[in-house]
C-alpha positions in Angstrom: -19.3 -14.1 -0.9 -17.6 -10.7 -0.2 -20.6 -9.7 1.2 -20.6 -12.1 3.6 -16.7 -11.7 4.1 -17.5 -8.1 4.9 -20.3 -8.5 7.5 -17.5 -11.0 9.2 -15.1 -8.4 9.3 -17.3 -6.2 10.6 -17.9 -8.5 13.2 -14.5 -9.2 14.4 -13.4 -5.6 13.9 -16.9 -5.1 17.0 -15.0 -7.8 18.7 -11.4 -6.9 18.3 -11.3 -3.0 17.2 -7.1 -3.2 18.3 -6.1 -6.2 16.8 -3.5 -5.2 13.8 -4.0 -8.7 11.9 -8.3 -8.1 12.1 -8.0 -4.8 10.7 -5.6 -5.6 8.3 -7.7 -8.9 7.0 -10.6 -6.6 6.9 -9.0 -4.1 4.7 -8.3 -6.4 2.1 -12.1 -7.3 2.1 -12.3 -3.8 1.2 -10.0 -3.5 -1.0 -11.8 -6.3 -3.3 -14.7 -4.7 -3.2 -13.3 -1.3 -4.9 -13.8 0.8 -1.4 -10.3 1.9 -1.6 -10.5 4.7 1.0 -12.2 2.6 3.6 -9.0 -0.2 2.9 -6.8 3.0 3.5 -7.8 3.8 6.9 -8.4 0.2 7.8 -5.0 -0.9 6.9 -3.1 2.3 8.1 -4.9 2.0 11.5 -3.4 -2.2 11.2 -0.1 -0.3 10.9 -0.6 2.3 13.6 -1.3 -0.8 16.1 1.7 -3.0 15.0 4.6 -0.9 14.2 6.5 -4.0 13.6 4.6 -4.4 10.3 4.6 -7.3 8.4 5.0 -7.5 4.6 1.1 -8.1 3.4 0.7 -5.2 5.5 2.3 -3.0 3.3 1.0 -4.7 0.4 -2.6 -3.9 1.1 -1.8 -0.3 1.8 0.6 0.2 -1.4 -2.6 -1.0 -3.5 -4.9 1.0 -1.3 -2.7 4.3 -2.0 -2.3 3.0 -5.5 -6.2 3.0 -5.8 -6.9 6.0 -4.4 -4.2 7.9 -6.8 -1.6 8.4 -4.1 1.3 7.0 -6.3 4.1 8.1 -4.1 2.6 6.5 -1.4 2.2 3.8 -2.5 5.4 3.3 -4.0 6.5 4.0 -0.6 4.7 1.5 1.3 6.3 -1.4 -1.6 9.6 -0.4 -1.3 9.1 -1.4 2.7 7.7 -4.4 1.6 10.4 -5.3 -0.6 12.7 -4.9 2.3 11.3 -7.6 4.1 11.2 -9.7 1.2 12.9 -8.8 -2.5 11.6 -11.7 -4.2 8.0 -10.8 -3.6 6.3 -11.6 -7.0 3.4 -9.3 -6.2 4.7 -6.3 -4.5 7.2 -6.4 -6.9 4.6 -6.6 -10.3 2.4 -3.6 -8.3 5.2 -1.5 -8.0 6.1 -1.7 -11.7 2.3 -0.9 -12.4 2.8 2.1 -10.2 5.9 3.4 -11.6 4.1 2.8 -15.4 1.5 4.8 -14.0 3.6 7.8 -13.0 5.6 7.5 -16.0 8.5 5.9 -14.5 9.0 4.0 -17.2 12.6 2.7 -16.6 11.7 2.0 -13.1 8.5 0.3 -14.2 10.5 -1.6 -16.5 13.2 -2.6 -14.2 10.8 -4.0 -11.5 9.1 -6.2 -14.0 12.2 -7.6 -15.3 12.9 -8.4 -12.0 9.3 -10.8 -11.5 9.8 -12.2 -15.3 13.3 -13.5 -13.9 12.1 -14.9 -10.9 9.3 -16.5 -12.7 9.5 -16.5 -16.6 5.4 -16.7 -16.7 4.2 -14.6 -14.6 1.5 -12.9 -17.1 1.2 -9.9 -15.7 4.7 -9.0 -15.8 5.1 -9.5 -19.5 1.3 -7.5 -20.4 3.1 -4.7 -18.3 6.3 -5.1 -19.9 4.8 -4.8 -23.1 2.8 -1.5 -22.0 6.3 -0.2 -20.6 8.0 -1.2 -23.6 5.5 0.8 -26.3 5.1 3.7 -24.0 8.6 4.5 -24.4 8.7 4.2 -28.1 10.7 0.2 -27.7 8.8 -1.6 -30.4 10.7 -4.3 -30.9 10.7 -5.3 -27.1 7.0 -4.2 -26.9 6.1 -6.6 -29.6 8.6 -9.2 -28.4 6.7 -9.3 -24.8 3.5 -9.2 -26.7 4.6 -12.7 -28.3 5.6 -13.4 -24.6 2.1 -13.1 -23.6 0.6 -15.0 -26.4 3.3 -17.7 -25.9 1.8 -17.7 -22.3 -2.0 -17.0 -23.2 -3.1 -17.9 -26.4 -6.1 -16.6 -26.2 -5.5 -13.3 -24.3 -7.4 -10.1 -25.5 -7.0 -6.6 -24.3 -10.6 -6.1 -24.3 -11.0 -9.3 -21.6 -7.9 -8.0 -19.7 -9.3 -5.0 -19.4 -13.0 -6.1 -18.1 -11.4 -8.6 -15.9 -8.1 -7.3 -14.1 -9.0 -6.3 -10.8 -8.0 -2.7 -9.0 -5.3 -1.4 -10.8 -7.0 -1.2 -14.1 -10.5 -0.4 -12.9 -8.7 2.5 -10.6 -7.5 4.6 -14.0 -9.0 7.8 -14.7 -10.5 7.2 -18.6 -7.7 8.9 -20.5 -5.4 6.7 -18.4 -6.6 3.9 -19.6 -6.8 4.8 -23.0 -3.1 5.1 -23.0 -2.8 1.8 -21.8 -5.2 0.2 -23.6 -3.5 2.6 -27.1 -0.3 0.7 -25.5 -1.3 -2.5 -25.2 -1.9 -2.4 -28.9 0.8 -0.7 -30.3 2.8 -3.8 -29.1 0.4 -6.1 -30.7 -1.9 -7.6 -28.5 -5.4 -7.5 -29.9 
């Protein structure tokens, strides 16, 4: 299926090499098939054609910068995103993950107390939350969001959370990921 979704975009990219909205569709096919430098250019060259960028603009190039370890960046490009629209479940949950991942742990924290209170089960939010929580030393709160995500997903693991959350797991160096992984468990989630 992506394959085919990237020879399409290839296709109208040949057709349309200018169009903002082609390039930017494109990079997201990039961006789901892990080639996070090739989603970079793609979407920063959307942005360099439409200056009046839209939202899901900035969100595929905070998760391309995010992928590709350029934190600030990305937390950049969110920030503009959450301009345009606050309430944004999804910039608002990557942001979080970026500021976990810089150790920004009050910020991180912040942001996904914000998603949790727009929607009370959002997963995501509360398996961060939890992460955020233990990595500053908060048990109770980290165990208390681990019950969240039980309460939400019985039948959550950290071993199939790991294998199957997309980009910003699979983008962690390995001794980031052992921390969150370490984290994960410290607040109780098996």
């Amino acid at each position: 299926m992506l394959d085919k979704a990237l020879a399409e975009g290839k296709k109208a990219i040949a057709l349309a090499p200018n169009g903002a909205d082609t390039n930017a569709i494109y990079s997201f096919t990039l961006l789901s098939l892990g080639r996070y430098e090739d989603a970079l250019a793609t979407i920063n060259k959307a942005i360099h054609l439409n200056p009046i960028t839209p939202m899901w603009y900035l969100l595929a190039q905070g998760t391309a910068y995010g992928n590709t370890g350029q934190y600030e960046e990305a937390i950049t490009a969110y920030k503009k995103a959450l301009l345009l629209n606050p309430k944004y479940l999804v910039v608002l949950h990557r942001l979080g993950t970026v500021y976990r991942m810089v150790g920004q742990y009050k910020e991180a924290i912040a942001a996904f107390k914000k998603v949790i209170h727009l929607n009370p089960n959002y997963l995501r939010a509360h398996i961060e939350l939890a992460a955020s929580y233990s990595l500053t030393g908060q048990k109770e709160k980290a165990h208390a969001e681990a019950k969240e995500v039980l309460r939400i997903d019985p039948e959550f693991s950290v071993d199939r959370w790991v294998k199957t959350e997309p980009g910003a797991i699979k983008s962690l160096r390995r001794d980031q990921k052992d921390v969150y992984i370490n984290a994960l468990r410290k607040a109780g989630l098996k």
